[in-house]
N, C-alpha and C positions, 0 to 999 in steps of 0.2 A: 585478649579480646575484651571492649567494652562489657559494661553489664547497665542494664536501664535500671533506672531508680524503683520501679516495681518491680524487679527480680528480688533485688535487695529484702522489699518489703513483705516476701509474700515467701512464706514457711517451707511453700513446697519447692522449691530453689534454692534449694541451701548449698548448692553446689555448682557450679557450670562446667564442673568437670565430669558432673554423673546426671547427664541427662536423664537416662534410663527410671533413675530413680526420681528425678524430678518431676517428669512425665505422669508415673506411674503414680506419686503424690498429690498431683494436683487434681488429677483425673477421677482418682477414688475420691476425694472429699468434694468435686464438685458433680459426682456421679450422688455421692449420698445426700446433698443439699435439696435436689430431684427430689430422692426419693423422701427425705422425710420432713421437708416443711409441709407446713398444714396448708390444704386448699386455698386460703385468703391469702398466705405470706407468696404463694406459687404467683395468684393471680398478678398480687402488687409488683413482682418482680419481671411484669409483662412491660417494654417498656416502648413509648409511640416514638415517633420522629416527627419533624413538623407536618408531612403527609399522612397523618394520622396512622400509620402503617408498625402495624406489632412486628416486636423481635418477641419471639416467644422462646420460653425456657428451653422448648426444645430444639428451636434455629440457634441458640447459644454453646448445649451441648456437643451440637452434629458440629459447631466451630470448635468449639476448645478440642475434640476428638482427632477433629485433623490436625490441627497444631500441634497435639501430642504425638502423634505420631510421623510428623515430619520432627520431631525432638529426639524422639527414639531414632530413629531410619537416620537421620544425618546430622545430628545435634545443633536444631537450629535452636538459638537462644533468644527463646520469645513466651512472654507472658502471655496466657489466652484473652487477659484483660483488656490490654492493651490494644488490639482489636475490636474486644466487643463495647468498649468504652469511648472508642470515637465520636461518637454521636451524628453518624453523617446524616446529612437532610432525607439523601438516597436511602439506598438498601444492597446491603454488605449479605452478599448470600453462600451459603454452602450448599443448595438443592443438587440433587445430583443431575439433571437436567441444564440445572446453568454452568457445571463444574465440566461438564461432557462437552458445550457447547464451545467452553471459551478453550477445552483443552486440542480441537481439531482446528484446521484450517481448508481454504481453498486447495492448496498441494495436497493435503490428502496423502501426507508420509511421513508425519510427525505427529504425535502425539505428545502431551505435556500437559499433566492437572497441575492446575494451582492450590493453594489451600480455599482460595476463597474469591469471589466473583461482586466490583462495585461496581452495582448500578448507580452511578453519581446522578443527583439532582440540581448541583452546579460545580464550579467550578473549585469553589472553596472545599468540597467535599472531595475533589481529588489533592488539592495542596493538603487538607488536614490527614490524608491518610499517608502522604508522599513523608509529610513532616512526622509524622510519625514514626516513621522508618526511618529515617535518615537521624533524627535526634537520640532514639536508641538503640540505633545500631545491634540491632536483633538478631540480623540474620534473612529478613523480609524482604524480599525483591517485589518490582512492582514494572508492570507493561499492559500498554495502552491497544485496548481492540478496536477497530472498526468496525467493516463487514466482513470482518475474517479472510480477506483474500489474498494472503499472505502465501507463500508458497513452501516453505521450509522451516515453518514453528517460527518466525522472528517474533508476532505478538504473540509467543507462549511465556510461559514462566513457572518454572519448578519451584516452592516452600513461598509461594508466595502472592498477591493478589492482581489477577488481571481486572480493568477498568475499562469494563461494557461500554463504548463512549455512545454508538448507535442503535443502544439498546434504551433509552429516556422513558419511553413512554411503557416499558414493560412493568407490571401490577400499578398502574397507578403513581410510576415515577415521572414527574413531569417534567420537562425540562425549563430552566428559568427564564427562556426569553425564543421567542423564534427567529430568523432571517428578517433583519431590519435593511432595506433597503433603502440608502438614500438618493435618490431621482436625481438633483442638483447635482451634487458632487459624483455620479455613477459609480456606486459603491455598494457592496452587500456586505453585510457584519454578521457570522454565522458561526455557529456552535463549532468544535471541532469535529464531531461524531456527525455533521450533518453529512447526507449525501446526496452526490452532487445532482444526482435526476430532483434531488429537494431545493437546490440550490436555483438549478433552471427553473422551474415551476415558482419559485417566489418570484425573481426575476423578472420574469415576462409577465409578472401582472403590469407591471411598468413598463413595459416593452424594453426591458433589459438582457443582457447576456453576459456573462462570464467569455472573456476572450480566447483563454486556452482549455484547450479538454483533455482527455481522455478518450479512449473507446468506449469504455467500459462506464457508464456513470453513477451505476448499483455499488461504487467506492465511499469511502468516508473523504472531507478535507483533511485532513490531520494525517490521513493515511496516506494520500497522495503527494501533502504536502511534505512529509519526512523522505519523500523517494525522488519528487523532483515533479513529475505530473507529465506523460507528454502524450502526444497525438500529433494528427497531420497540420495543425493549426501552428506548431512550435517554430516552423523555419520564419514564420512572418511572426509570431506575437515572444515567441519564448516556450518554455514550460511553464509549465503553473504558478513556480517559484517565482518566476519575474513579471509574477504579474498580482500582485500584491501590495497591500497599502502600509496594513500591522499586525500583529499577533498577539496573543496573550497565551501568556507559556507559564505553565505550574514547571520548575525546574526540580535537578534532583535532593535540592535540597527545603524544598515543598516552597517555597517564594511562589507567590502570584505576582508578576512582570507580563506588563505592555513593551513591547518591542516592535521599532522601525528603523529606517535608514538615521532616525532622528533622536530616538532613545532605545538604549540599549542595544547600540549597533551589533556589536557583537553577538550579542545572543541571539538576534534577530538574521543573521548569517549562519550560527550554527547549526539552528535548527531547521535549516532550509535546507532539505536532503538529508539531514543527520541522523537520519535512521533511528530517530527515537530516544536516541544519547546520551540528548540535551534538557529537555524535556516535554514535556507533553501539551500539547497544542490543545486549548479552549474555545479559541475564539480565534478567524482570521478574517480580515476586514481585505474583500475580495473587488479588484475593478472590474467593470462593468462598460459597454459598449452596446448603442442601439443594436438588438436583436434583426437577423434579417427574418423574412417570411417564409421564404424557400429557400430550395435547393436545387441546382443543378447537377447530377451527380454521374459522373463520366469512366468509362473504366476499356483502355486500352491496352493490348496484347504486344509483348515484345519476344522477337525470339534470339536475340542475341544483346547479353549484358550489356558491353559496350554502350549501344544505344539507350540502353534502358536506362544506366546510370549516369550517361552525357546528356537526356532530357529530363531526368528529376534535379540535377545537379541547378540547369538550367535553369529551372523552372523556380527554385528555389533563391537563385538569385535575385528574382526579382523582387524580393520582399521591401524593397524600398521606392518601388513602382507605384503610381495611383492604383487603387481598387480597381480599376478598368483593366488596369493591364498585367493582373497576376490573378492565380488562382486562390484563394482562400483558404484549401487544405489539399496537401502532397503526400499521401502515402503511397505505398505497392505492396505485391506480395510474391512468393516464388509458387507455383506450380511446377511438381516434381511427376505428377500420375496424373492418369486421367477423372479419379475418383473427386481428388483434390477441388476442382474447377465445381465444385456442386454441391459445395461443403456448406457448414454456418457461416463463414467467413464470406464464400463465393456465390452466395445463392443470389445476388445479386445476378447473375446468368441465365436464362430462361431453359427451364428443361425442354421446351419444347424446341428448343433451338440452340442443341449441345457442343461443346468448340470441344474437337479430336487434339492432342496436341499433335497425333503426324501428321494431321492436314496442316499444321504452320510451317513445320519442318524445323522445329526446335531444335538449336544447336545439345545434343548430349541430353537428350530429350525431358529438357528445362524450356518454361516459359514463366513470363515476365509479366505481370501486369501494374501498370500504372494506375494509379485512383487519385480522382483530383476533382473538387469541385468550387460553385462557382454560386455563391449567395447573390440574393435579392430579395427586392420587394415591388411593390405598386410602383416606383419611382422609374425603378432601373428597366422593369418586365420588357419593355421594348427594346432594349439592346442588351441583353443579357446574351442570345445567342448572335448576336454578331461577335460579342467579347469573348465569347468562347472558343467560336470557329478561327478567330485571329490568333490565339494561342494555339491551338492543336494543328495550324498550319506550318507551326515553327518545329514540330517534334517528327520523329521517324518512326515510329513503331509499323507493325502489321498494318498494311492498306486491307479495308470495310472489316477491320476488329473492331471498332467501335460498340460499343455500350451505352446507351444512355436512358436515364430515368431523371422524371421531375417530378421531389418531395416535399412535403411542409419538414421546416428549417428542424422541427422538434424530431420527426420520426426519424431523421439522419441521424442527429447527435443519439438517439435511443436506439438505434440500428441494434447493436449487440443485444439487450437487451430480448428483444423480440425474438431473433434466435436461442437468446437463454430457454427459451420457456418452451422451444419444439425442444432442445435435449434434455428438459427436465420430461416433459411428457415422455422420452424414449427412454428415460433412468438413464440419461449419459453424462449428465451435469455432474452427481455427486459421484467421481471418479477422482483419481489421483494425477494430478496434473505437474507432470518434471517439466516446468519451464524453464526456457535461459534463456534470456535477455543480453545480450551483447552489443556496448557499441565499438563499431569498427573506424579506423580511420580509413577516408575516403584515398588515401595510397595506397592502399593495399585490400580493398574490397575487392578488388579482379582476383588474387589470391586467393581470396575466401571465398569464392565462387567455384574457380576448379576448385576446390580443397572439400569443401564443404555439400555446396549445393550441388555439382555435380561428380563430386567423390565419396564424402563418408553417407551422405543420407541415403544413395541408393535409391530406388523408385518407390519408397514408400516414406509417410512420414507423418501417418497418425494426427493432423493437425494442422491449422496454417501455419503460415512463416510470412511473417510481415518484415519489409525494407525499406526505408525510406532515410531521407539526408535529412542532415539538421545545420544549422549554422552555431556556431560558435561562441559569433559574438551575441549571439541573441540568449546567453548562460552568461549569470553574474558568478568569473570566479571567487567571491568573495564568500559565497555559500558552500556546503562541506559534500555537494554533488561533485564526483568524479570523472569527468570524460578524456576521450582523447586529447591530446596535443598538437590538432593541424583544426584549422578555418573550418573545414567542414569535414564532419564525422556520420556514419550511416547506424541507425539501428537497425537492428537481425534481432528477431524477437520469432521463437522456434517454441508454438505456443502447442505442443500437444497433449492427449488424455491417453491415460492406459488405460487397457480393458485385460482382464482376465481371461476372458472367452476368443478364442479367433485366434488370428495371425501371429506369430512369436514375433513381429517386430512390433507387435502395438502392447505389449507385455509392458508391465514399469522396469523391469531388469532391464530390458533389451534398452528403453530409451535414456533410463537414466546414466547406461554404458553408453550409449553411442555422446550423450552430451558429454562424457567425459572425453572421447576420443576427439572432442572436436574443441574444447580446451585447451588437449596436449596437441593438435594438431597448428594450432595457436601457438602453442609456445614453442612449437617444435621450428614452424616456419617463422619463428622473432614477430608474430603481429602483434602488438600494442592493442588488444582489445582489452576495455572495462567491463566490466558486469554492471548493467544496470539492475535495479533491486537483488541486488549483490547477496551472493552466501557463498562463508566460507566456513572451514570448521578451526583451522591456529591462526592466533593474530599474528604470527610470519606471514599468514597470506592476507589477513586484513593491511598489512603493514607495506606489504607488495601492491595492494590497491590502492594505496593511499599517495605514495611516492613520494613526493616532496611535501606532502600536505599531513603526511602523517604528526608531524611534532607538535601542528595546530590543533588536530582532533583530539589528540591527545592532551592536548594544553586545553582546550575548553572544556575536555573531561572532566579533568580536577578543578575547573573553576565553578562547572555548570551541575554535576553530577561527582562529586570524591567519593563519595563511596560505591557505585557503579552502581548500584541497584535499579536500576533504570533500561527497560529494552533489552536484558539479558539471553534473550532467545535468538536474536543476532548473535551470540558468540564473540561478542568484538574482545569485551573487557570481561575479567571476572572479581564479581565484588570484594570491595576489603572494607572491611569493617573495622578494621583496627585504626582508621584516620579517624582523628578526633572530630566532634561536631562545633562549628559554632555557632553557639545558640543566642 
């Protein structure tokens, strides 16, 4: 195993075969430096960053403390120096507040502390810490947080530093540049860690939009953009991913790289869905599309698949239709119970005016809802509802299921949002969320219906479950996102919360079992599903995800990241330290 030129140098490492002892060396003599310099030599050794912000003797010891004891516990081979000597512009923390923060996530079923938490102040200060690790090969692993909404620890990291991206402005850490927005070319140039309700809100000061979303926009870009990005926008514009201009990527071997179709192709493909890989996203230079004003937002009842998947299917075709003659975003979702229909997802539904599912007569008592809506502004307000009713004339769903609401264009795309903040009011937000993401190919989503939705779920299901089609070609396969293999593939996104209290199907046992039955029930019947934001725990199954695309990911590994240290919380790879660096 390497050793860093300040191991060499530094009395209490006389060894890399006797941690324990080296640990226990360093610790005592920089425990008594504490204690017995004289008040002045204490203060001098206070040291600023360019934000005038103190490391104090005592934020240095609570570091070297932990590094000693990730030395002992698993002999990581790292000088405490070598950390606190970085000089980031940010603020490299060990509070136990930030150490607690970056160690949970949104799933809420992993836990993982780091030794130590970087608020970066740009972007240099994540390459200098990345290159840090990577030239002496210590033993330091390094992954990049958003807003935490990771489902199974991927942005955690054991013996090593997580990098707060959307954390900038916490004590005074600023970030070096906001959302530049260029009007001419419809373009936004924005941090990694920004998020994307941030992203809109610059935006529309120019009357611009970002084309592809998300549900969710309380996400980071970088977060999004390593998973692929998508919502009901993706069958007409793509995911996220294809819809991008350039990136600036700190890799794992701490390089700061501009990457596009045009420089650094490659890298600029791997890290588009690469789960973090490759390396870490600073900056992605995002298209942009006049903003509409409104919404038309429509939501129709099916009670037999069949129909419900030959009208999204359809409807979905048209993505190469004028703006008149398509919808602008296609999702659905499955209703299993009657509670379901009145959820956060569904409260789009007027309680005072409740849909039974036996009054539809739901085949195997499933129903189906279609959600599809239909932008404007000043220009179009006068035929917006003729272009609507000329498309809902062509589908079959429940005759008078109709839904209909008209929004400003912001409070749709923020929709989730607003219901976040009724379940944080009820304490049902910070729960443990077993999600699974799956996409199906569209040959065998009838399969997955008996199989799934009306076999393994049962009448209860803690959660919505969203369906909708995607196209194909609208995914550049030259990026390291993995889907099906047919023109058009459906996500099933089975988004539920566990609760302790209640019903033993809304337990996390019970739902994290049931998502495993519906995996084997998957393999069992030969279906070709992917997991979107994927987890797995042996890279045999990483390797099984990957299929013919494994030898690539793995080949950008060793060019983009050799020593793995990078996104370790995914499970893909596990570091080696023993490839040499070159420096």
């Amino acid at each position: 195993m390497l050793r860093s030129k300040s191991l060499k140098r530094n009395p209490a490492y006389v060894s890399a075969t006797t941690p324990h002892v080296a640990a226990t060396r360093f610790c005592s003599s920089f425990n008594s430096t504490i204690h017995t310099s004289p008040p002045k030599i204490q203060e001098k050794s206070r040291t600023r960053n360019k934000n005038n912000m103190p490391l104090t003797m005592a934020s240095k010891f609570l570091l070297t403390l932990a590094i000693c004891r990730s030395i002992i516990t698993v002999g990581l081979m790292m000088d405490p120096a070598e950390l606190l000597n970085l000089r980031v512009e940010g603020q490299l923390s060990v509070e136990a507040s930030d150490v607690e923060t970056a160690s949970a996530d949104f799933g809420g079923m992993t836990r993982t502390k780091p030794l130590a938490v970087l608020h970066p102040a740009s972007a240099e200060d994540i390459a200098r810490l990345i290159r840090g690790a990577y030239e002496t090969g210590n033993g330091l692993t390094v992954s990049a947080r958003g807003h935490g909404h990771s489902i199974n620890g991927q942005a955690q990291t054991r013996n090593g530093v997580v990098v707060e991206m959307s954390r900038m402005t916490r004590l005074g850490v600023k970030p070096s540049w906001r959302p530049r927005v260029n009007e001419k070319e419809q373009y936004v140039d924005v941090w990694g860690g920004e998020l994307w309700i941030d992203v809109l809100k610059s935006s529309l000061e120019f009357g611009l939009a970002p084309k592809s979303w998300t549900d969710y926009l309380y996400l980071s870009v970088g977060g999004t953009l390593s998973n692929g990005g998508i919502s009901g926008q993706a069958f007409n514009h793509g995911p996220q991913i294809s819809n991008l201009h350039e990136l600036d990527v700190v890799t794992g071997r701490g390089e700061l790289l501009t990457c596009s179709e045009e420089q650094n192709q490659e890298l600029f493909h791997a890290v588009l869905g690469g789960l973090g890989q490759f390396g870490i996203i600073t900056r992605a230079r995002i298209s942009l599309e006049p903003a509409p004003q409104r919404v038309k937002w429509i939501r129709v009842l099916y009670s037999n698949f069949s129909a419900f998947t030959r009208d999204q299917e359809y409807l979905i075709s048209l993505h190469a239709q004028p703006a008149t003659q398509k919808f602008d975003y296609v999702e659905g979702f499955v209703i299993v119970d009657e509670g379901l229909i009145n959820n956060w997802r569904s409260s789009f539904f007027s309680p005072r005016n409740p849909v039974k599912i036996s009054s539809l007569g739901a085949s195997g008592g499933v129903l189906y809802c279609l959600e599809v809506t239909k932008n404007y502004d000043e220009s179009t307000a006068d035929t917006v509802d003729q272009d609507v009713e000329g498309l809902l004339k062509k589908l079959d769903f429940i005759p008078a299921s109709v839904f209909t609401t008209d929004i400003p264009y912001v409070d749709f795309l923020d929709r989730v949002h607003k219901a976040e903040l009724k379940l944080r009011a009820k304490g049902l937000w910070d729960v443990p969320h077993p999600w699974l993401n799956l996409f199906v190919p569209k040959s065998r989503i009838s399969d997955f219906d008996k199989g799934v939705f009306k076999g393994i779920l049962g009448n209860k299901t803690s959660g919505p479950i969203l369906i909708y089609p995607m196209n194909k070609n609208k995914w550049d396969g030259r990026t390291s996102v993995i889907t099906p293999d047919e023109d058009v593939f459906y996500l099933v996104a089975l988004l539920r919360s566990a609760l302790d209290a209640g019903d033993e199907t809304q337990t996390l046992e019970y739902l994290t079992n049931q998502n495993r039955r519906i995996i084997k029930f998957c393999e069992d019947a030969k279906i070709s599903v992917k997991q979107y934001l994927p987890h797995y725990n042996t890279q045999q199954e990483w390797m099984d995800h990957f299929g013919d695309k494994w030898d690539l990911f793995e080949k950008r590994k060793l060019a983009y990241d050799p020593r793995r240290i990078l996104a370790t919380g995914q499970r893909i790879f596990v570091p080696n330290f023993n490839i040499a660096s070159n420096r």
